[in-house]
C-alpha positions as CSV (number, residue, x, y, z in Angstrom):
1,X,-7.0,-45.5,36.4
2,X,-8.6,-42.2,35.6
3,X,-11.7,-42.7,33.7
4,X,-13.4,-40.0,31.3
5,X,-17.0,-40.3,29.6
6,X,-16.6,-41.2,25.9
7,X,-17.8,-37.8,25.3
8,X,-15.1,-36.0,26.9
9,X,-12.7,-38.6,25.0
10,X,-13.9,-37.5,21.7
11,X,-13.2,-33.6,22.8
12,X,-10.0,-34.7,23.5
13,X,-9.5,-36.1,20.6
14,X,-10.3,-33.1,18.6
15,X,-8.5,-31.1,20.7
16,X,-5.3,-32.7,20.0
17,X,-6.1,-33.2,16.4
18,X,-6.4,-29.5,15.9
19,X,-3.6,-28.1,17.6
20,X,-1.4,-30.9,19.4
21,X,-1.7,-29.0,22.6
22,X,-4.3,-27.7,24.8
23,X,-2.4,-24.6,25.2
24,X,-2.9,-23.3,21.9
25,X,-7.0,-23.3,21.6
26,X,-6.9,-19.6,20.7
27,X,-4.6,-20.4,17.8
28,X,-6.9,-23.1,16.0
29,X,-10.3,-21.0,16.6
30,X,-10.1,-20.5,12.5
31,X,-10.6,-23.6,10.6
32,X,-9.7,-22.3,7.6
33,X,-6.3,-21.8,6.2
34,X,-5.6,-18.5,5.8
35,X,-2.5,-15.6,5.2
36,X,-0.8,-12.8,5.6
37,X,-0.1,-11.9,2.5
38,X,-3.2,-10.8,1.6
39,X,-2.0,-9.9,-2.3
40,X,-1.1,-13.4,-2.8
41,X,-4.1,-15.4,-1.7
42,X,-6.6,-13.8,-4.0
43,X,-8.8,-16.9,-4.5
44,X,-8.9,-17.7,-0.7
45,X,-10.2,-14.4,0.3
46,X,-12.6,-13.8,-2.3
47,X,-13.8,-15.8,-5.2
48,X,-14.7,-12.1,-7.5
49,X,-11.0,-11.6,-7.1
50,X,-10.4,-14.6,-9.4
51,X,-8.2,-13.3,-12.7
52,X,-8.4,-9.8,-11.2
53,X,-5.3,-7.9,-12.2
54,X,-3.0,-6.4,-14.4
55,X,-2.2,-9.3,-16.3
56,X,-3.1,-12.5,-18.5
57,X,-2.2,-14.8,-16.0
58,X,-1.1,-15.0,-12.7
59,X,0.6,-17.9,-10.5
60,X,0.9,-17.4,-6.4
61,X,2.4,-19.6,-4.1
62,X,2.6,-19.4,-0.4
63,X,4.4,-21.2,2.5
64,X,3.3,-20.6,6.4
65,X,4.8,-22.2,9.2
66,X,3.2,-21.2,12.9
67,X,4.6,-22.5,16.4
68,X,6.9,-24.6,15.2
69,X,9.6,-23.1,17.4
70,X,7.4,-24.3,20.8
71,X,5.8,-27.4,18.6
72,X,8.4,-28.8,16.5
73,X,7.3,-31.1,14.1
74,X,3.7,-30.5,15.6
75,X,3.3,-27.0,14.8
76,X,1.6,-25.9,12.1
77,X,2.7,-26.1,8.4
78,X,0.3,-24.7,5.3
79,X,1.2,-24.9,1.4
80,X,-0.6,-23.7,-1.2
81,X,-0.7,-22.3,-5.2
82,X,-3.0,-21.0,-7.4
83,X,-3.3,-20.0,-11.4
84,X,-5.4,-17.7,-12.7
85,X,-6.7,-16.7,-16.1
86,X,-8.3,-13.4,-17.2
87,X,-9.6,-13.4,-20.7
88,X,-11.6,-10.4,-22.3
89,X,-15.5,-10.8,-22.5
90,X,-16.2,-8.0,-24.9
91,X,-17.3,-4.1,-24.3
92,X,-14.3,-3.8,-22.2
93,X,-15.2,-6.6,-19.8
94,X,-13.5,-9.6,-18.4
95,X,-13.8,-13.4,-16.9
96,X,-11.5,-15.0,-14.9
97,X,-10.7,-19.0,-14.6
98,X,-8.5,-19.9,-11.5
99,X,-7.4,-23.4,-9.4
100,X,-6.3,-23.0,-6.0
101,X,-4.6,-25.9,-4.4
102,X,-3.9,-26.0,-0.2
103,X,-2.8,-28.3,2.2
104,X,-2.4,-27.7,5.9
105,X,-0.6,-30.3,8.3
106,X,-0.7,-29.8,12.2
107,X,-0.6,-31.3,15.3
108,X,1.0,-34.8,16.9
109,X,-1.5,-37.0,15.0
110,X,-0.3,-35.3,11.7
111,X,-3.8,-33.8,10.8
112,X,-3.8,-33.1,7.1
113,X,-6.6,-30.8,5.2
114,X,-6.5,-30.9,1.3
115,X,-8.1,-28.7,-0.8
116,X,-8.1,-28.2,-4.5
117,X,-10.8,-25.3,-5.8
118,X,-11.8,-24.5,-9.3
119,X,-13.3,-20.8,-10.2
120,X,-14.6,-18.5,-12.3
121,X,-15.4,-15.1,-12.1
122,X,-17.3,-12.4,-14.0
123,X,-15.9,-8.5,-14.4
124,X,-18.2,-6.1,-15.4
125,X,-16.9,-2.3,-16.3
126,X,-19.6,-0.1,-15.0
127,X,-17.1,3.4,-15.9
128,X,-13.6,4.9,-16.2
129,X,-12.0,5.8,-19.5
130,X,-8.9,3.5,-20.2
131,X,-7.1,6.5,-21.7
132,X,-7.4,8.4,-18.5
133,X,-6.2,5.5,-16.4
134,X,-9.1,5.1,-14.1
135,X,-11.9,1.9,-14.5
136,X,-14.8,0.8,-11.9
137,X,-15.9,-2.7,-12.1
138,X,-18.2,-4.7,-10.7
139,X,-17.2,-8.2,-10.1
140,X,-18.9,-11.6,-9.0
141,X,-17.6,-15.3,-8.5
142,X,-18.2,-18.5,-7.9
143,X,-15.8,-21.9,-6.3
144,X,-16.5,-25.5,-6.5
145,X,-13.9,-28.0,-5.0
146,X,-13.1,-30.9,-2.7
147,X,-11.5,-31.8,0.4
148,X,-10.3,-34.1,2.1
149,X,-9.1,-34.2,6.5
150,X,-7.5,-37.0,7.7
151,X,-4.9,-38.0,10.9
152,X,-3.3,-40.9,12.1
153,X,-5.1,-42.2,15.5
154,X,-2.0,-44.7,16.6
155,X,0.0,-41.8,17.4
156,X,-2.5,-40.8,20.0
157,X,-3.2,-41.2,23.4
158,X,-6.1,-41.7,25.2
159,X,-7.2,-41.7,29.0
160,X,-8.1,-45.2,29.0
161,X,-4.0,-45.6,28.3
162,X,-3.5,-43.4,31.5
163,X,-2.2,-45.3,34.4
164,X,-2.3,-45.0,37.7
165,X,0.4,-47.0,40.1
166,X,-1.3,-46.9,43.3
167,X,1.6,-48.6,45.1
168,X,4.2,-46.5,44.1
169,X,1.4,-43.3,43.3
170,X,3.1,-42.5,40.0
171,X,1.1,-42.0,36.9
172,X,2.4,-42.9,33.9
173,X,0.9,-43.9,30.0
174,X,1.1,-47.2,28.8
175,X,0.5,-47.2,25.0
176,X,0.1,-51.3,24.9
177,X,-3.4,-50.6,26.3
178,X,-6.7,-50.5,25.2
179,X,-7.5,-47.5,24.0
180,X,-11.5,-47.5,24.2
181,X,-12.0,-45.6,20.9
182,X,-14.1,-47.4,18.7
183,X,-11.9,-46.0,15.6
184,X,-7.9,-47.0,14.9
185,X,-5.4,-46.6,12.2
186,X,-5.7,-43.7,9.8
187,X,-8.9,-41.9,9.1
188,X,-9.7,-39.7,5.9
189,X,-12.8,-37.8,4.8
190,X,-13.8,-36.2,1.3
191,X,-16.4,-33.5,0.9
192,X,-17.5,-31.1,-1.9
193,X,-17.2,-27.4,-1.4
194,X,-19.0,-24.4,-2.6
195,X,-18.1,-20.9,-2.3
196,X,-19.1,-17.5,-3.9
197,X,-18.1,-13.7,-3.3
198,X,-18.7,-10.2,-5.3
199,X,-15.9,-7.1,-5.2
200,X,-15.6,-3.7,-6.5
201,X,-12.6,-2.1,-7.5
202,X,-11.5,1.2,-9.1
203,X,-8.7,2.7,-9.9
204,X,-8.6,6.5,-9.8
205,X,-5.5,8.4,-11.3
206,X,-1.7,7.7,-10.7
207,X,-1.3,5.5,-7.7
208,X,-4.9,5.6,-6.7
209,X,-7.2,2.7,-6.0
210,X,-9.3,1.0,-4.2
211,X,-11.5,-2.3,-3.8
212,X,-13.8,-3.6,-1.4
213,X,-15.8,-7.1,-1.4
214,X,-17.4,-9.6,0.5
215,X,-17.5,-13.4,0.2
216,X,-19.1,-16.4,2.1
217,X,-17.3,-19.8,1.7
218,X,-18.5,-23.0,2.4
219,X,-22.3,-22.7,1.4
220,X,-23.6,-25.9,1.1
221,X,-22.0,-27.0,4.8
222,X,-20.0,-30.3,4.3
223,X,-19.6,-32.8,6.4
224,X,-15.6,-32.9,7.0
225,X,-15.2,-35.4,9.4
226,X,-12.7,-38.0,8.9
227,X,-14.3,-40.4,11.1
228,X,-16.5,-43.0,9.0
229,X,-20.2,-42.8,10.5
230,X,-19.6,-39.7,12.0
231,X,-21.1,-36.4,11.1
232,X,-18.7,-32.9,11.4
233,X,-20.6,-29.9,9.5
234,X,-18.0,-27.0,8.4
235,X,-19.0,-23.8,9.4
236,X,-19.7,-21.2,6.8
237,X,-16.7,-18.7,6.7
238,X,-18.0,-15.1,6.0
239,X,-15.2,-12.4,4.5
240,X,-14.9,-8.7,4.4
241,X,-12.3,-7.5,3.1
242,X,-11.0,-4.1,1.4
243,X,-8.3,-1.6,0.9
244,X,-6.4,0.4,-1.9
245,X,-3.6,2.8,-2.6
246,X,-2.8,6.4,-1.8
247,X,-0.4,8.4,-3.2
248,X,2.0,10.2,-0.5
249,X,2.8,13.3,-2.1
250,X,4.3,13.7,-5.4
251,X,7.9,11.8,-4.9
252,X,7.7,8.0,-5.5
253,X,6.1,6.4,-2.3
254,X,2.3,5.3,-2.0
255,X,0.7,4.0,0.8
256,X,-1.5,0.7,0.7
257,X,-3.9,-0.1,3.7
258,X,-5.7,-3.0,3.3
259,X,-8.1,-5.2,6.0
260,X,-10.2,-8.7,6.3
261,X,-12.6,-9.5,8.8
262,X,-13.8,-13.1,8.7
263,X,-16.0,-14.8,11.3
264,X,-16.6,-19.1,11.1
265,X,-18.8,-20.5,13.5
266,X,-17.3,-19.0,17.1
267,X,-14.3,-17.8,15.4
268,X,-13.1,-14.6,14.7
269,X,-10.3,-13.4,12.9
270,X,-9.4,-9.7,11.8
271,X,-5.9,-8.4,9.4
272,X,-5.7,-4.8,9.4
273,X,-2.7,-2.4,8.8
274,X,-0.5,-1.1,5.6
275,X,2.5,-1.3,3.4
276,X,4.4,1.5,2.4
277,X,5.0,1.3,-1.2
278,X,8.5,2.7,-3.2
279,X,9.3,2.4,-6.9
280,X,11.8,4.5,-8.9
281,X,9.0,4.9,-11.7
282,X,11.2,3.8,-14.5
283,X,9.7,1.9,-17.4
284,X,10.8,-1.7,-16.3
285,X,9.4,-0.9,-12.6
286,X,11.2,-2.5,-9.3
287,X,9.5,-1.6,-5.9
288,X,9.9,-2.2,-2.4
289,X,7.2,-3.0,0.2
290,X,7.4,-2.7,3.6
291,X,4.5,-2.6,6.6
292,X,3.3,-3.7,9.9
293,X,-0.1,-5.4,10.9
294,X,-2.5,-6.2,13.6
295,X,-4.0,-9.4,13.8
296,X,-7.3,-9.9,15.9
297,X,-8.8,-13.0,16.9
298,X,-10.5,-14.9,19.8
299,X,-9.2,-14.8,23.3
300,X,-10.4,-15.6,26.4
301,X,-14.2,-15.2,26.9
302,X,-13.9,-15.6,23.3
303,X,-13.7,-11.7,23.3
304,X,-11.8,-10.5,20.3
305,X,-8.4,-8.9,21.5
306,X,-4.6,-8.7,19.7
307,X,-3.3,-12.1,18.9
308,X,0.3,-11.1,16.8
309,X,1.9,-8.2,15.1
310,X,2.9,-8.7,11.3
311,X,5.9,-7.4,10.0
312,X,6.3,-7.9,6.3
313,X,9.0,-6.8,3.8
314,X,8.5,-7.6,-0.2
315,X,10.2,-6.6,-3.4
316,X,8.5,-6.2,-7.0
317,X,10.1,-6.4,-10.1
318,X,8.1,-6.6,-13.6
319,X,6.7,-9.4,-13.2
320,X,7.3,-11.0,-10.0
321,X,6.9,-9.9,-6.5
322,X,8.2,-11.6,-3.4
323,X,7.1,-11.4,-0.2
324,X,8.6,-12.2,3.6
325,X,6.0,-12.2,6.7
326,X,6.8,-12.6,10.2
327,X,4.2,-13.2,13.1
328,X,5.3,-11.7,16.5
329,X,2.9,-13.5,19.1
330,X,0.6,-11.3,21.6
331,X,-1.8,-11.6,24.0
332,X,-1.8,-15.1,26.1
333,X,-0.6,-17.3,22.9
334,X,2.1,-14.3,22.9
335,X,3.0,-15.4,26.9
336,X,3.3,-19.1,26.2
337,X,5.6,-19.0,23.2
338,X,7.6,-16.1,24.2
339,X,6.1,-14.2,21.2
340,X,7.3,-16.3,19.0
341,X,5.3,-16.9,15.4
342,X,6.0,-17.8,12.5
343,X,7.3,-17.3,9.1
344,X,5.1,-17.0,5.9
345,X,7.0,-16.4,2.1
346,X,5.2,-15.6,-0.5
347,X,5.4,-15.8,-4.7
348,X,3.1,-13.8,-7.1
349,X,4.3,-14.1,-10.9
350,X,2.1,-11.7,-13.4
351,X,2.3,-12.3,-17.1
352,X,1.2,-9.1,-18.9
353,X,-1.5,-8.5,-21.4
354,X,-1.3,-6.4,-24.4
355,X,-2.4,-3.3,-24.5
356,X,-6.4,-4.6,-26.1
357,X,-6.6,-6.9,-23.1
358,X,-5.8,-4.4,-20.0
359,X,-7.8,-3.8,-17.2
360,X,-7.2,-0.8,-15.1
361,X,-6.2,-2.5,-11.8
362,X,-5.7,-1.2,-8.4
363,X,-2.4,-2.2,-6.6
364,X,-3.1,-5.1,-4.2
């Protein structure tokens, strides 16, 4: 019988929690959820950019599948939707009220992360003139929320269940054994959650913008571990992000680069790249989106290098924009699954203000 510390056991354990295979460790380095669609997960990338936009309110929903062509069932699934509110504060200024709600499912012991986030966020105009189109503000936010991990330890194996026939010398696993784990059945953990960002953004005539902020999630480190007794301390996630819109001539077409840089603990992920943006101007505006990105993470050495290409295709009516991602795999997770990703589809719905309560925006 092959025999491991309890240590290593427990490594194991995480391991296949997190990804359902040992293969994958470069793709479960983040553990955070996170998107493609960078316009459509406002309140995960930054807490200023809560109830920042051109709008009253705003309602996004995103669906992410990654792997699940290798994995099956065991790849990686994420679901999530937010509101948001933006109400004027007086002297041309705005707050923001938002919920964000994500869950995240992965692996062959159906590992589950919950989250549910509640925001707020403060706009202040520092200069622009409305009736020139242009505005500058200063923004700042705040999160508070729970979560909850949990995972079903009976459909796991351990090495204690590895089995060693020296008669016939065939190894083989025998789930009717012990598995020396001092933890069985289902296991679920709640924590609080506290995160806080600021942002700038500006726009700056006809199809001009731009916005920059950073944010730092996770400040009061939880404990997220599912395991009762046990103590697993969530690394704080810190975010740059930015980008805008520039104008490609005078026809109809506009270009919109945008990036995010986050780091958690050993992790490292970057987004960079653009959409190109085309719209027939008329007064009830439709528009067409289409772009390619870079994705950076860890790789071996835990030396940042490529991880996937993005390729990602969206229409925009008046008020609702839809969104289709694809992840084409590089690097070594690209050599294992044939560079094969994923799909991610996205929803934004706007609901527009009157003309007292806009805010001069930049296109996201």
């Amino acid at each position: 019988m092959f025999c491991f510390s309890y240590r290593f056991s427990r490594i194991f354990l995480v391991a296949l929690l997190l990804g359902g295979s040992l293969l994958l460790t470069n793709a479960v380095l983040a553990q955070d959820a996170r998107y493609a669609n960078l316009a459509a997960t406002p309140q995960l990338t930054n807490p200023a950019l809560t109830g920042v936009m051109n709008g009253q309110m705003r309602f996004t929903a995103n669906y992410r599948e990654l792997y699940t062509g290798l994995l099956g069932s065991e790849g990686y699934r994420s679901v999530g939707a937010g509101v948001e509110l933006r109400r004027p504060a007086g002297n041309g200024n705005f707050f923001g009220l938002g919920g964000q709600l994500q869950r995240d499912e992965a692996g062959a012991s159906e590992f589950t992360r919950t989250q549910g986030l509640l925001g707020l966020s403060y706009q202040q105009q520092i200069g622009g003139s409305r009736r020139g189109g242009t505005g500058h503000f200063l923004s700042g936010g705040a999160q508070l929320g729970f979560g909850q991990r949990g995972y079903d330890l009976n459909k796991l194996w351990f090495s204690e269940q590895y089995f060693f026939d020296n008669n016939t010398r065939e190894a083989y696993l025998d789930r009717t054994l012990d598995t020396g784990e001092p933890f069985s059945g289902n296991g679920a953990g709640a924590y609080l959650d506290v995160n806080a960002g600021v942002a700038w953004f500006g726009t700056l005539g006809d199809r001009a913008g731009a916005y920059f902020g950073i944010a730092t999630y996770h400040l009061n480190a939880p404990n997220v571990s599912p395991l009762p007794g046990q103590r697993d301390v969530l690394d704080q996630r810190y975010v740059v992000h930015g980008g805008g819109e520039i104008p490609l001539g005078r026809g109809d077409m506009s270009l919109l680069p945008a990036a995010r840089f986050m780091t958690q603990g050993p992790a490292f992920e970057g987004l960079l790249g653009a959409n190109v943006r085309y719209t027939e101007r008329r007064w009830q505006e439709v528009a067409l989106r289409a772009g390619l990105w870079a994705q950076l993470s860890n790789q071996s050495g835990d030396q940042p290098g490529l991880n996937a290409y993005i390729i990602s295709v969206g229409l925009e009516t008046e008020r609702l924009q839809f969104g289709v991602n694809y992840d084409l795999s590089a690097g070594a997770v690209g050599t294992i699954t044939n560079s094969r990703g994923g799909w991610e589809l996205s929803m934004i719905y706007v609901q527009k203000a009157n003309y007292r309560q806009r805010v001069n925006c930049p296109t996201f």
